[in-house]
DRENDO-1510 file (C-alpha; in Angstrom, 1 decimal, always signed):
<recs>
REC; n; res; u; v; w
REC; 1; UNK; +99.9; +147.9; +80.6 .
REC; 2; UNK; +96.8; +147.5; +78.4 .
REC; 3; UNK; +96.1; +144.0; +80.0 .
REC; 4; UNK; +96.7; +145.5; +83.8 .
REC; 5; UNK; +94.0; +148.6; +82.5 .
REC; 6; UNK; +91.7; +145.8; +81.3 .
REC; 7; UNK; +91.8; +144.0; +84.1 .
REC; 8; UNK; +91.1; +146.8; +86.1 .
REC; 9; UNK; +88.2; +147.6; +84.7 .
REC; 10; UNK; +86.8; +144.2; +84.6 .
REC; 11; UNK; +87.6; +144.4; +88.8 .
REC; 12; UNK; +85.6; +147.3; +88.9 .
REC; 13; UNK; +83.2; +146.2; +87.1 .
REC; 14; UNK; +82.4; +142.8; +89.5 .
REC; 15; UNK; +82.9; +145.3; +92.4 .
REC; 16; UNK; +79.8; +147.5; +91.4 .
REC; 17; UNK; +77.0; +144.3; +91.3 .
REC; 18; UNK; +78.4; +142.1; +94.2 .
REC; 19; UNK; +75.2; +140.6; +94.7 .
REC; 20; UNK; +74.7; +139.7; +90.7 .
REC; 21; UNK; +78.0; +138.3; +90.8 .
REC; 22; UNK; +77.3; +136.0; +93.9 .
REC; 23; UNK; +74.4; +134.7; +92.9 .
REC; 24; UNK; +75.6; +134.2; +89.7 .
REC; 25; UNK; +78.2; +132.2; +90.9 .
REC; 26; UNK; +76.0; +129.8; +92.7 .
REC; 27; UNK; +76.4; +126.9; +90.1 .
REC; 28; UNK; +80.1; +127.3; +90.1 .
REC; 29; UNK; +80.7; +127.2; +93.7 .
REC; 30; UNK; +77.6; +124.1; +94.3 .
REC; 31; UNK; +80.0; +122.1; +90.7 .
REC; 32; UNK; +83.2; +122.8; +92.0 .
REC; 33; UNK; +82.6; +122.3; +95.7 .
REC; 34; UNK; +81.4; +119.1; +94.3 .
REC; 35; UNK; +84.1; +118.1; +92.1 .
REC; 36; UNK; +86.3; +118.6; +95.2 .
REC; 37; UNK; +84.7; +116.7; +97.7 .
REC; 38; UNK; +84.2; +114.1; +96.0 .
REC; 39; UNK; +87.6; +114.0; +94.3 .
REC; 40; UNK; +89.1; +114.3; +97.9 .
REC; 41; UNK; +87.2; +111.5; +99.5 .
REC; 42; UNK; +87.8; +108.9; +96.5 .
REC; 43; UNK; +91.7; +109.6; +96.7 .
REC; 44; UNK; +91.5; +109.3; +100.5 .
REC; 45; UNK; +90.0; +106.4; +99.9 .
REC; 46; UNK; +92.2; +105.1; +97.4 .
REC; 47; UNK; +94.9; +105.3; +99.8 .
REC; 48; UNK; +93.1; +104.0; +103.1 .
REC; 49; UNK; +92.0; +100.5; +101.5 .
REC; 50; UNK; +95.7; +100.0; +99.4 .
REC; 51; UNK; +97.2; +100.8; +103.0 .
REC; 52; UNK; +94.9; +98.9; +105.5 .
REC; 53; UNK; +92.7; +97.0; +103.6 .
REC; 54; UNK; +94.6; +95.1; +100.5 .
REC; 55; UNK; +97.3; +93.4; +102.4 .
REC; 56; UNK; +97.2; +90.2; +100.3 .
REC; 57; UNK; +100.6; +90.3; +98.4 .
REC; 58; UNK; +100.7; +90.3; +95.0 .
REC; 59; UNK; +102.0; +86.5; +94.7 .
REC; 60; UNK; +99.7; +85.5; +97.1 .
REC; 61; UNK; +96.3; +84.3; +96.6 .
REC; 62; UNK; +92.9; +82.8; +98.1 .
REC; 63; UNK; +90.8; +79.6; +96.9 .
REC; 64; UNK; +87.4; +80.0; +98.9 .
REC; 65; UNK; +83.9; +78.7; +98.5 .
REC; 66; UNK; +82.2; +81.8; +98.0 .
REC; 67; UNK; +84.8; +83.9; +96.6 .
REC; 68; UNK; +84.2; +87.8; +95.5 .
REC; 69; UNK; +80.3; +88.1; +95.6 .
REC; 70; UNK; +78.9; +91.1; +93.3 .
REC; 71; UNK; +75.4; +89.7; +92.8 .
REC; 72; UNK; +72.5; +87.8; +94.4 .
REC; 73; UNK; +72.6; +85.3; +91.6 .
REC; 74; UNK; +76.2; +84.7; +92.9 .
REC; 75; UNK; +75.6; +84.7; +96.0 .
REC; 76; UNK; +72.8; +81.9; +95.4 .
REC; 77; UNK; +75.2; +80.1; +93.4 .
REC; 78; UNK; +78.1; +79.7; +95.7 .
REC; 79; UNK; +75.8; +78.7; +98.7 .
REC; 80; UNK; +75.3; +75.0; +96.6 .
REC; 81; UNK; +79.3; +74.5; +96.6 .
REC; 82; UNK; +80.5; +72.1; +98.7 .
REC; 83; UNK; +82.8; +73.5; +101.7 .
REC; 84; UNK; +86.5; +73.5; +101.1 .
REC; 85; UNK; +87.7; +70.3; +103.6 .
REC; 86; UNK; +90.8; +70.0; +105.6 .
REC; 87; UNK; +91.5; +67.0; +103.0 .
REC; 88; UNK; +91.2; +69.6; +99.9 .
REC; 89; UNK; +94.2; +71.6; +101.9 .
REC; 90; UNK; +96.3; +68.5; +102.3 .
REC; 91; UNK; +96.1; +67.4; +98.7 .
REC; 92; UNK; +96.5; +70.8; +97.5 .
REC; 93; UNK; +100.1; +71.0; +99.6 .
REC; 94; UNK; +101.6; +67.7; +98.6 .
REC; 95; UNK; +100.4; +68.0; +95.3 .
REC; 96; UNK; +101.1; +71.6; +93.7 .
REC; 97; UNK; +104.7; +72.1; +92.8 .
REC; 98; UNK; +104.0; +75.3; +91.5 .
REC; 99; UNK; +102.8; +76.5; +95.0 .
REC; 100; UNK; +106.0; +77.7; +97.3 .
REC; 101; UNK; +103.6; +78.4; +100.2 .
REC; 102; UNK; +100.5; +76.3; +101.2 .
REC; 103; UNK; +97.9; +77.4; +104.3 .
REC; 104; UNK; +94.6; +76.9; +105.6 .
REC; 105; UNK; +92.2; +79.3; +107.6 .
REC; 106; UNK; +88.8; +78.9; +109.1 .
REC; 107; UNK; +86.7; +81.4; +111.3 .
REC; 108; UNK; +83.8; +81.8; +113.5 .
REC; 109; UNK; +83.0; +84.7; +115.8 .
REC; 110; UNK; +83.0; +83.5; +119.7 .
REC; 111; UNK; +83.8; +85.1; +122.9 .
REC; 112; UNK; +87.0; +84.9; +125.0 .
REC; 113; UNK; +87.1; +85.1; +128.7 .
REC; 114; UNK; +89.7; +85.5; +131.3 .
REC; 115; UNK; +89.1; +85.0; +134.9 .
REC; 116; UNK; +86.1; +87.2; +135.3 .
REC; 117; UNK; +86.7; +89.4; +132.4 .
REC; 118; UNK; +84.8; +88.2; +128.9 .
REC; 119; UNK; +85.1; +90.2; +125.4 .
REC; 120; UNK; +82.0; +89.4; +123.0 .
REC; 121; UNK; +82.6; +88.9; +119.2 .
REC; 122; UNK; +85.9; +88.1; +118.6 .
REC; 123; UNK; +87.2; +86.5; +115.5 .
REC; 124; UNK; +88.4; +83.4; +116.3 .
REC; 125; UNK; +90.5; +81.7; +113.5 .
REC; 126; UNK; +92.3; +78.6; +113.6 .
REC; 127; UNK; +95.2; +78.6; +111.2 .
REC; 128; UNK; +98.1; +76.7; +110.2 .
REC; 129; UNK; +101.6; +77.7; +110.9 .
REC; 130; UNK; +102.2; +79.7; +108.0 .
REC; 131; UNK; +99.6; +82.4; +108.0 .
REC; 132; UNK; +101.9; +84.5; +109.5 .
REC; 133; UNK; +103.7; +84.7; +106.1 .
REC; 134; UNK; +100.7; +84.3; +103.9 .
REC; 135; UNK; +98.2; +86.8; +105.6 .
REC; 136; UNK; +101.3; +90.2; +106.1 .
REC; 137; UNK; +100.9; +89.4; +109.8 .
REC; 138; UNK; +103.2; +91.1; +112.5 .
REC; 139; UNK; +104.1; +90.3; +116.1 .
REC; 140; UNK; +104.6; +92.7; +118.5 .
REC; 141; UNK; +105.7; +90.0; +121.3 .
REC; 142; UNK; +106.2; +86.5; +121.5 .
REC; 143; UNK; +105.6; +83.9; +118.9 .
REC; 144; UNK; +103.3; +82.6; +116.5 .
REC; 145; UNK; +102.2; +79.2; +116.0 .
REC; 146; UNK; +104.4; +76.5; +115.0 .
REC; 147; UNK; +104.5; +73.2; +112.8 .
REC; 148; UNK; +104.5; +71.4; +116.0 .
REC; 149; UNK; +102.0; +73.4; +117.5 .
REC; 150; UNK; +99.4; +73.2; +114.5 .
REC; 151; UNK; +100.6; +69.5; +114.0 .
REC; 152; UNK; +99.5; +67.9; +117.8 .
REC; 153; UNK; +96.4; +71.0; +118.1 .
REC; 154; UNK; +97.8; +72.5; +120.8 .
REC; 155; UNK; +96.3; +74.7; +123.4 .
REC; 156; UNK; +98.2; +77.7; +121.9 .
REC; 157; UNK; +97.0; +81.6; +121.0 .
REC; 158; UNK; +98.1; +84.6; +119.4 .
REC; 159; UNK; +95.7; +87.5; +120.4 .
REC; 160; UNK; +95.3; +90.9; +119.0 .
REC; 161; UNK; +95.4; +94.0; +120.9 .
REC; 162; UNK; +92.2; +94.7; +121.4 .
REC; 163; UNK; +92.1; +91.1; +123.4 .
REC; 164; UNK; +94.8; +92.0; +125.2 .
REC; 165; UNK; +93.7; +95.5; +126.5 .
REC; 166; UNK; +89.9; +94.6; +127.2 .
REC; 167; UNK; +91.5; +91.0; +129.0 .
REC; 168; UNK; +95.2; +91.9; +130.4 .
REC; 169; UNK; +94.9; +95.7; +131.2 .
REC; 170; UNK; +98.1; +96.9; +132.0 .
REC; 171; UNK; +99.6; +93.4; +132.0 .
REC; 172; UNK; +102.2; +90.9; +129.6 .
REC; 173; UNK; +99.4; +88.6; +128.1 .
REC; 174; UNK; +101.8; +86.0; +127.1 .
REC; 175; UNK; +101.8; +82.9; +129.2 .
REC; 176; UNK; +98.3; +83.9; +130.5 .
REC; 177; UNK; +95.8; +81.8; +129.9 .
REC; 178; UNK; +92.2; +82.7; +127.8 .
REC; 179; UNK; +89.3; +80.4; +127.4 .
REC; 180; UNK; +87.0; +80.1; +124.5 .
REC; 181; UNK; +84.4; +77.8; +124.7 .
REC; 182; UNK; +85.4; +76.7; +128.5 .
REC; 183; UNK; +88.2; +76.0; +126.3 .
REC; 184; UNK; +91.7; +77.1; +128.2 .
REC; 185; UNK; +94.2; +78.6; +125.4 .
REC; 186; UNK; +97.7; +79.9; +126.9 .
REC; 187; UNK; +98.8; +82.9; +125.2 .
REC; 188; UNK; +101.9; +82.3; +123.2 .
REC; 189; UNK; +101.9; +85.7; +120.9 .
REC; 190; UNK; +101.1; +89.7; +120.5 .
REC; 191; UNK; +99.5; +91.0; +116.8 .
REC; 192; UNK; +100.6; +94.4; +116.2 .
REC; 193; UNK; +97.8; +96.6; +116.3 .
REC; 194; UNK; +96.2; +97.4; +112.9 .
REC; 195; UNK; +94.0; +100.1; +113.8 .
REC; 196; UNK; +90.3; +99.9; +112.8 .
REC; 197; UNK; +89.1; +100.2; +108.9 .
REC; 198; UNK; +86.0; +102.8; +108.5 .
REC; 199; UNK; +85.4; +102.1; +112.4 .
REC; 200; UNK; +85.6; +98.3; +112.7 .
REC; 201; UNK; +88.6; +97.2; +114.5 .
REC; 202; UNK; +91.0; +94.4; +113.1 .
REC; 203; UNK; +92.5; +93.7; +116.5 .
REC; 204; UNK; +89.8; +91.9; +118.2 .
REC; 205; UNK; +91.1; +88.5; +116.6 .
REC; 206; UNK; +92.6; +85.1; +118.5 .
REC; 207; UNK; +94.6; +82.5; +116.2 .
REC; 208; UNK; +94.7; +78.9; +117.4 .
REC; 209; UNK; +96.1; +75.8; +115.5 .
REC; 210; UNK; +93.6; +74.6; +112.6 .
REC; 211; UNK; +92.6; +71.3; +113.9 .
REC; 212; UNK; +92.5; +72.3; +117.3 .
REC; 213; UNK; +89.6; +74.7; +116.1 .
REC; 214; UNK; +88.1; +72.3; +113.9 .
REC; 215; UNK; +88.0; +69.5; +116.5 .
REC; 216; UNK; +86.1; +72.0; +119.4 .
REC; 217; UNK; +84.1; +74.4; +117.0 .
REC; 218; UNK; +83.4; +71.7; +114.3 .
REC; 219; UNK; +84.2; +70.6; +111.2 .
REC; 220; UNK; +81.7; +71.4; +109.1 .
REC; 221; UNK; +83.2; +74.5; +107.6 .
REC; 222; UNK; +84.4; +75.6; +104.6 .
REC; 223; UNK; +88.3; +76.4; +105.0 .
REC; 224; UNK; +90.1; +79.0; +103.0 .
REC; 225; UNK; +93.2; +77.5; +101.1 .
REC; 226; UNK; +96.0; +80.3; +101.4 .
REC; 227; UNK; +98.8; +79.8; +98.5 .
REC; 228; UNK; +101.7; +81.9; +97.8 .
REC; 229; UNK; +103.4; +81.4; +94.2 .
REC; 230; UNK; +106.2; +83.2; +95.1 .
REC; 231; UNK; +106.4; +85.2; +92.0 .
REC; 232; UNK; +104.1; +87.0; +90.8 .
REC; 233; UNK; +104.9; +86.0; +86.9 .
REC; 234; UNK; +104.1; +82.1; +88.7 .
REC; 235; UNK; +100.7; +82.9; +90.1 .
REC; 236; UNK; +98.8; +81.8; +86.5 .
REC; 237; UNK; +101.0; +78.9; +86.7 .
REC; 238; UNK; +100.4; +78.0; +90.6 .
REC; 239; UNK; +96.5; +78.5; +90.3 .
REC; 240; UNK; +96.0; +76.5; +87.0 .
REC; 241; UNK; +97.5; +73.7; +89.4 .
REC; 242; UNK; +95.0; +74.2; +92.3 .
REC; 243; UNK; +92.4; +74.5; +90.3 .
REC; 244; UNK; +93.7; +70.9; +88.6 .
REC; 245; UNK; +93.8; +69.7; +92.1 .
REC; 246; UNK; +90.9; +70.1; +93.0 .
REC; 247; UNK; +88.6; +69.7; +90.6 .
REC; 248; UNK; +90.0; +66.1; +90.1 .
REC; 249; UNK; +89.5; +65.4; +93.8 .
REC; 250; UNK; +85.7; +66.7; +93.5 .
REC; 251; UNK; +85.2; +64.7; +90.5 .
REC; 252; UNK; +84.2; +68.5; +88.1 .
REC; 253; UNK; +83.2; +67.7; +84.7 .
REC; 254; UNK; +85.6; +69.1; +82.2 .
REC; 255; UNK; +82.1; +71.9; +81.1 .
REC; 256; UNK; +81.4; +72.6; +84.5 .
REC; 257; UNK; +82.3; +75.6; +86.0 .
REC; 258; UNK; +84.8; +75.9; +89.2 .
REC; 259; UNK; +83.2; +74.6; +92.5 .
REC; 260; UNK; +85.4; +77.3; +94.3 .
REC; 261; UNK; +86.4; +80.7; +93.8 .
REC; 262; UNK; +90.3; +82.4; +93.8 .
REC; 263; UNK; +90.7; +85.7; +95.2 .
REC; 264; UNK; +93.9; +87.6; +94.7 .
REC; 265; UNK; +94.5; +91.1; +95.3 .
REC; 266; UNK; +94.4; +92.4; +91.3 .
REC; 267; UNK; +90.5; +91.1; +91.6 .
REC; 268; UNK; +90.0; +92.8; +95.1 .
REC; 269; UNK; +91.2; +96.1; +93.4 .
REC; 270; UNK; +89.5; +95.9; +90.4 .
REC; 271; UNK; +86.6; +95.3; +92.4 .
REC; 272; UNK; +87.4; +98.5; +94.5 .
REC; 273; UNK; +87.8; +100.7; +90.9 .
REC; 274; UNK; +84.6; +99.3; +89.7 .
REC; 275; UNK; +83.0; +100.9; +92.7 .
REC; 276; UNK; +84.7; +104.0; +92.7 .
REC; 277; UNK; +84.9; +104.7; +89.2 .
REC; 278; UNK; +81.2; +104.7; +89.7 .
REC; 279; UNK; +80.4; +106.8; +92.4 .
REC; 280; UNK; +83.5; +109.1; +91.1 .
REC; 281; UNK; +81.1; +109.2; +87.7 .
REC; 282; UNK; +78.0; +109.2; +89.2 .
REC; 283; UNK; +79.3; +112.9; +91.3 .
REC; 284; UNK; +80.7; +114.0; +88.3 .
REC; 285; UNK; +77.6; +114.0; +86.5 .
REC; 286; UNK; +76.5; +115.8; +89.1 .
REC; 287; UNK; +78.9; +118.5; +89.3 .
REC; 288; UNK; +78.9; +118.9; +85.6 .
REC; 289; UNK; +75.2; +119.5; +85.5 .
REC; 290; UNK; +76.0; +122.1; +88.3 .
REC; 291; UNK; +79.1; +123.8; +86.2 .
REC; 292; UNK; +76.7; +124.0; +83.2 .
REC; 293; UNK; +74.1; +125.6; +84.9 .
REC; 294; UNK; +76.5; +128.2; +85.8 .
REC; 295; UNK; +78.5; +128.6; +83.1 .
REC; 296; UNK; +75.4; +129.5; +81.1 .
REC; 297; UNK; +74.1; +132.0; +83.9 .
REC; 298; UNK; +77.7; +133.6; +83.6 .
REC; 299; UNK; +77.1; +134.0; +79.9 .
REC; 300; UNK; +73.6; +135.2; +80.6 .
REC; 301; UNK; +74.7; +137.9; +83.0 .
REC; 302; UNK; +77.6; +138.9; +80.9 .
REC; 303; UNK; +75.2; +139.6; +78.1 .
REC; 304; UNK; +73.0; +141.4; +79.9 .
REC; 305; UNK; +76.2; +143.5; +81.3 .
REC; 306; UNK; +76.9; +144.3; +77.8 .
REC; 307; UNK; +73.4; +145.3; +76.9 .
REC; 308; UNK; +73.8; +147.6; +80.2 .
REC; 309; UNK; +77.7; +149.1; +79.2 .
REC; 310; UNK; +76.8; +149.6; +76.0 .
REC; 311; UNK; +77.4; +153.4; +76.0 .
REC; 312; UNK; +80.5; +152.5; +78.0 .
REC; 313; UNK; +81.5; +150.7; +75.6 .
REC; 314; UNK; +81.3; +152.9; +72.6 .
REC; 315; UNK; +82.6; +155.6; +75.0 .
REC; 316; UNK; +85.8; +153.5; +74.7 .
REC; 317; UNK; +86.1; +152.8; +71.2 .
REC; 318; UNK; +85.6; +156.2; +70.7 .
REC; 319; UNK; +88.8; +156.8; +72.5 .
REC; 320; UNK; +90.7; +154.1; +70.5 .
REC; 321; UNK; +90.1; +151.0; +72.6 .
REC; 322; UNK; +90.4; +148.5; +70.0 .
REC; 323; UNK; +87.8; +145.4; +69.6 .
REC; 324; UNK; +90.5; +142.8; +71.0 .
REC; 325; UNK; +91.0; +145.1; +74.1 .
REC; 326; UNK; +87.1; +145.1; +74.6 .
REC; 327; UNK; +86.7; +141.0; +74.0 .
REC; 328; UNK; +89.5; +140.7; +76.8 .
REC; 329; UNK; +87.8; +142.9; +79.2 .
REC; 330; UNK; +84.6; +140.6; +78.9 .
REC; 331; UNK; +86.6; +137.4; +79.2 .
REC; 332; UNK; +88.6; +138.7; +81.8 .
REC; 333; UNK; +85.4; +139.1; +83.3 .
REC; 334; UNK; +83.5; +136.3; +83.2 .
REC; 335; UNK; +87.1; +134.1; +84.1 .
REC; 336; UNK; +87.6; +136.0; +87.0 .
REC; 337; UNK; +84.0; +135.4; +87.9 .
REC; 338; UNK; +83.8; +131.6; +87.5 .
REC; 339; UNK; +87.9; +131.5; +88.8 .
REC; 340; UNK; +86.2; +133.4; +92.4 .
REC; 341; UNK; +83.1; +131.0; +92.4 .
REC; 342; UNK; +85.9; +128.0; +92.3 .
REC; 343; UNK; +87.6; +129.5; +95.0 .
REC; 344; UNK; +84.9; +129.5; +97.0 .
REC; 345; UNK; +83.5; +125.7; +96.0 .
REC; 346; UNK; +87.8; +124.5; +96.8 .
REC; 347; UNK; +86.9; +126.1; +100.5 .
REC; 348; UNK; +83.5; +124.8; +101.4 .
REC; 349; UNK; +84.9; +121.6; +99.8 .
REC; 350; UNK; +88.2; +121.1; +101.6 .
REC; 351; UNK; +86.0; +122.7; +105.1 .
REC; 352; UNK; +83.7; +119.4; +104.5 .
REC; 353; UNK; +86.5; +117.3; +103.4 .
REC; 354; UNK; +88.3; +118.4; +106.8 .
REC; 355; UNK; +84.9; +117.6; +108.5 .
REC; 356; UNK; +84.5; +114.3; +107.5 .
REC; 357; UNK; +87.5; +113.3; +108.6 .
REC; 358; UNK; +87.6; +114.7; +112.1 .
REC; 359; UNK; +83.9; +113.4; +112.3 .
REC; 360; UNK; +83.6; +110.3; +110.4 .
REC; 361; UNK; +86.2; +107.4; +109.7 .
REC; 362; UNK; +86.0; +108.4; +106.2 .
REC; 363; UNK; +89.4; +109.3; +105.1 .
REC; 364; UNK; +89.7; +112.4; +102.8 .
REC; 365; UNK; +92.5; +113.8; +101.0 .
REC; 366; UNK; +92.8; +117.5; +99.7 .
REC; 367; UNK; +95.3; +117.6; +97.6 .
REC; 368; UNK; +97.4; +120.5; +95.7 .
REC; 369; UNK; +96.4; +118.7; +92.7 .
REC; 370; UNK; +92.9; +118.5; +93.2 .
REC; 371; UNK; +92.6; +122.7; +94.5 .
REC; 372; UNK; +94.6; +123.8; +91.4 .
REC; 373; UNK; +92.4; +121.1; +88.8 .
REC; 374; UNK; +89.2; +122.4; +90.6 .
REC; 375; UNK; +90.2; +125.9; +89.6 .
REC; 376; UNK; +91.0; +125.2; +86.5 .
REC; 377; UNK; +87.7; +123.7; +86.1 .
REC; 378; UNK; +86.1; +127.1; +87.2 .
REC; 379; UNK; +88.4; +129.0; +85.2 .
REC; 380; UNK; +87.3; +127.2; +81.6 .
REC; 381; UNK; +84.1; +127.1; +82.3 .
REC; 382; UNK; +84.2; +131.4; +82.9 .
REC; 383; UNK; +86.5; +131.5; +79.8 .
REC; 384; UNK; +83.9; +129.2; +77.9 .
REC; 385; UNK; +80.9; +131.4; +78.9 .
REC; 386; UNK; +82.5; +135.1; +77.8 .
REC; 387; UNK; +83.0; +133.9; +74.2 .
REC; 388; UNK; +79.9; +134.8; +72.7 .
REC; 389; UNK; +79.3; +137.8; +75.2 .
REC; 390; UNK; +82.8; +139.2; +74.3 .
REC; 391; UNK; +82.8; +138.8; +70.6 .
REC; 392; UNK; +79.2; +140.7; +70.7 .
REC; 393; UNK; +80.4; +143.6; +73.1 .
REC; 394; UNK; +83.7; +143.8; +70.4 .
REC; 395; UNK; +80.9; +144.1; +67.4 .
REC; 396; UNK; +79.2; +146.8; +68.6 .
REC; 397; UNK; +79.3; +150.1; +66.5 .
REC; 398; UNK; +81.0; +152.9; +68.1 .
REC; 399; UNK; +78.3; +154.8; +66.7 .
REC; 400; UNK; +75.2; +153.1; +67.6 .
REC; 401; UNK; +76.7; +152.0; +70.9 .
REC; 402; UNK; +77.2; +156.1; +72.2 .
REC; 403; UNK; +73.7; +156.6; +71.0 .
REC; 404; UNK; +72.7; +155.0; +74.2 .
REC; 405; UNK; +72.5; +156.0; +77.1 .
REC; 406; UNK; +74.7; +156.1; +79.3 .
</recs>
């Protein structure tokens, strides 16, 4: 009952100054509407790239000439390597026992026609036989490439469905025939469609046979070598071979560094939390500068509340309120005043979380978690800023304090 009385009073209290409360929650609502958005869109994105982005399996990995680029200075770097050769592929596929899976992939962007129809920009790849299995790749109809096809360069292609709505509207593409180059491909296979990531499709791709590619688009290009270990306790193994490979074929002094770089998917998602945890930092700096600011206006406010109550206050002692009863009424106060300026920052934040994702292809995810965490926030911070107030209301004299007026 004395708790319920107390927290009347505090209500009451709030209710009489609603301006003075609002605008003293400004700092709370700008920190906590921060924390939330910012929270929401990083675990959105979290989500969105493990789902549509990191598709390399776990046993699975890359050898590339440029590799994962974080730097000019690497970038500079990994323009002077030699490009990966068709030759590199073959020695690395008879020679690595370790590997289960060996494949190679090269790209160039080029447009595809049918009849009179013509599709700009498409990612043309030529592949060998097993990307289908080394990249996650589906098929909706069809077939993909096979050993024969890859072996004799075949006029074969596997389109994505971008390819096949913008070229085939409301037809079966396979058995049709596209042209790329002047180039006549006959359509053997169907991607499922991926969907776009952060607006850029994945379906506007065409997969031929590698050295059917190689022999119309040119050779000079650097392939990318596709391994899977087929373990992932066997990729350490399986890459230590590679790298064996082909350094010996490229003649690499024993104290130089790799002429190639390895990608797997651990590295692509540590390079993803290295980004994050950054901007996820950098905002949270932010916010906490914001929560600061407002949990020492809240302590401000609340001291000058007691300097204005203090005949209230002695009016209550007076009538046996005791000093742990008055300390909880400020508290109560100042909590519930930071825990309503959270709840206002977890709307504006989850209305601009919901807004970037009808609006933008940034994902966002508000989360129970994140809403009760962000009130919790709030909720410490008002707690943190009615200690001193609190204890100094509970000190007061009964005396002194009905000596002012009221």
């Amino acid at each position: 009952m004395i708790f319920l009385e107390t927290l009347r009073v505090a209500l009451r209290s709030l209710r009489s100054h609603p301006l003075r409360t609002f605008l003293t929650l400004l700092g709370v609502i700008i920190g906590v509407m921060t924390v939330v958005t910012v929270v929401s869109v990083i675990g959105g994105l979290n989500n969105y790239i493990e789902e549509k982005v990191f598709t390399l399996g776990a046993d699975v990995f890359i050898v590339t000439k440029f590799g994962i680029i974080t730097s000019r200075e690497g970038f500079l770097d990994a323009l002077k390597r030699k490009d990966i050769t068709l030759e590199e592929l073959e020695l690395v596929t008879s020679r690595c026992a370790s590997c289960l899976l060996v494949g190679g992939s090269v790209g160039s962007r080029k447009a595809v026609k049918h009849e009179t129809r013509r599709l700009p920009d498409v990612s043309v790849s030529g592949s060998t036989a097993n990307m289908l299995e080394l990249n996650a790749l589906e098929l909706e109809a069809g077939r993909y490439m096979s050993d024969s096809d890859v072996a004799h360069s075949r006029p074969v292609a596997v389109i994505g469905s971008d390819v096949r709505d913008e070229l085939f509207p409301g037809l079966d593409p396979i058995g049709r025939m596209i042209k790329i180059d002047e180039v006549s491909y006959k359509v053997i296979g169907l991607f499922v469609k991926k969907g776009s990531i952060f607006g850029e499709t994945q379906d506007k791709v065409v997969h031929i046979p590698l050295g059917g590619f190689l022999k119309s688009y040119g050779g000079r290009r650097s392939l990318d070598i596709f391994v899977k270990a087929g373990a992932e306790a066997r990729m350490a193994r399986a890459q230590d071979e590679v790298r064996a490979v082909l350094r010996g074929a490229r003649r690499t002094g024993y104290h130089d560094d790799d002429p190639f770089s390895f990608v797997t998917a651990e590295a692509l998602q540590g390079l993803w939390t290295s980004i994050s945890i950054g901007a996820f930092s950098l905002m949270i700096l932010i916010s906490g500068i914001s929560l600061v600011v407002g949990g020492i206006v809240i302590m401000n406010i609340m001291l000058v509340s007691v300097a204005e109550r203090t005949h209230e206050i002695g009016v209550r002692m007076a009538l046996g309120a005791r000093r742990g009863t008055i300390r909880l009424q400020f508290m109560l106060e100042a909590a519930m005043m930071a825990l309503a300026g959270g709840a206002v920052g977890v709307g504006i934040g989850a209305a601009i979380g919901t807004s970037l994702n009808r609006l933008t292809p940034i994902p966002v995810s508000v989360t129970p978690d994140i809403v009760a965490g962000a009130l919790g926030i709030a909720t410490a911070v008002g707690v943190a800023s009615g200690v001193f107030p609190s204890i100094r209301a509970s000190r007061l004299s009964p005396v002194e304090a009905l000596r002012q007026e009221g």
